[in-house]
DOFIRO-508721 format. One line per 10 residues: number of its first residue (from 1); for each residue x, y, z of C-alpha. Coordinates in steps of 0.001 Angstrom, whole numbers. Each point is the difference from the previous one (the first is absolute). Layout:
% residues N
NUM = X,Y,Z ~ ... .
END
This chain:
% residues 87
1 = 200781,126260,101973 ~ -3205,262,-1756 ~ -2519,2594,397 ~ -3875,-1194,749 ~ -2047,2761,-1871 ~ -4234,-938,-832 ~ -939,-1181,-3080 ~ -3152,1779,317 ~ -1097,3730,362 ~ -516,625,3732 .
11 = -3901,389,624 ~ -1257,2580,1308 ~ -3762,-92,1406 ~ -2163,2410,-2031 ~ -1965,2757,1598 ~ -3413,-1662,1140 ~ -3139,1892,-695 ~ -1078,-289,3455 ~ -3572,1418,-145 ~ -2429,-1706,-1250 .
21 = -2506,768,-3296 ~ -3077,1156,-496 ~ -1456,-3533,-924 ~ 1599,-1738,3057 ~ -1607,2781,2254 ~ -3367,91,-1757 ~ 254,-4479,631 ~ 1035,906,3538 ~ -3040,2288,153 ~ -2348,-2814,-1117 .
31 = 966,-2763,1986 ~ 48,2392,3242 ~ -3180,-1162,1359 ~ 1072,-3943,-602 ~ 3352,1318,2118 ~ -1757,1735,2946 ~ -2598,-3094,339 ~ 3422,-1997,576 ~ 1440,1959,2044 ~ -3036,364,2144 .
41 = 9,-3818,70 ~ 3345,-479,788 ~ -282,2141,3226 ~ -3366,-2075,791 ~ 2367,-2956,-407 ~ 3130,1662,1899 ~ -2604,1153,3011 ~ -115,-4074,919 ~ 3069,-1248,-307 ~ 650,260,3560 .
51 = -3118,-976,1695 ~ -2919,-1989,-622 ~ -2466,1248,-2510 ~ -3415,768,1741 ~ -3162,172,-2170 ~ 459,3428,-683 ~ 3710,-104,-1403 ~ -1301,-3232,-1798 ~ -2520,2352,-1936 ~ 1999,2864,-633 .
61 = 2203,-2356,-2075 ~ -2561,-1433,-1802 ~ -1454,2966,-1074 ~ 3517,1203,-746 ~ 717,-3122,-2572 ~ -3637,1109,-1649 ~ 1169,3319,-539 ~ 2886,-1633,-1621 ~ -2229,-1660,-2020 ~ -1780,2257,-933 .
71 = 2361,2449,-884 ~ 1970,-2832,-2067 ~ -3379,-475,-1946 ~ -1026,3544,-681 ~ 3839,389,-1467 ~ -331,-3236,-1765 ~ -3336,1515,-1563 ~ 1573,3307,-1354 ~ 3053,-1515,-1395 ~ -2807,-2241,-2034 .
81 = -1610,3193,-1138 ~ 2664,1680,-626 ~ 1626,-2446,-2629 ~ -3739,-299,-1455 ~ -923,-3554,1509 ~ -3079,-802,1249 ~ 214,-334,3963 .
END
C-alpha cells in the first residue's frame, strides 16, 4: 500500500497585525462625523419601522438624510483640498 503524503508545504496562517495604523485611525477620525450623521439616521429610520410615521418622525428623518448630506459634502470638500483640487 501506498502512502498519501502533500505535495505542498502545509500552510500555516501568519500572525495578523490586528490593530489598526495610524493612517486608518486618522481616516476613521475624519469620516466620524459622516458616520454619526448615519447612524443618527438609521435610528430615525429604525424608530418607524413598526408604526406609522407621524409628521414628527417624518421630519426627524429628513433632517437626518441632510445631515448625511451634509456631512458627505463637507468630507467630499476636504478630500478636494487636501489633494490640491479646487472644490
Amino acid at each position: 500500500m501506498k502512502t498519501i503524503a502533500a505535495l505542498q508545504a502545509t500552510v500555516t496562517a501568519e500572525p495578523l497585525d490586528i490593530e489598526p495604523s495610524a493612517a486608518e485611525l486618522d481616516a476613521i477620525d475624519r469620516e466620524m462625523p459622516l458616520i454619526r450623521a448615519e447612524v443618527e439616521l438609521l435610528d430615525a429610520q429604525i424608530m418607524t419601522i413598526d408604526r406609522p410615521a407621524n409628521e414628527l418622525d417624518a421630519r426627524r428623518v429628513r433632517r437626518a438624510r441632510n445631515r448625511v448630506l451634509a456631512a458627505r459634502r463637507d468630507l467630499t470638500n476636504r478630500k478636494g483640498m487636501q489633494s490640491g483640487g479646487a472644490a
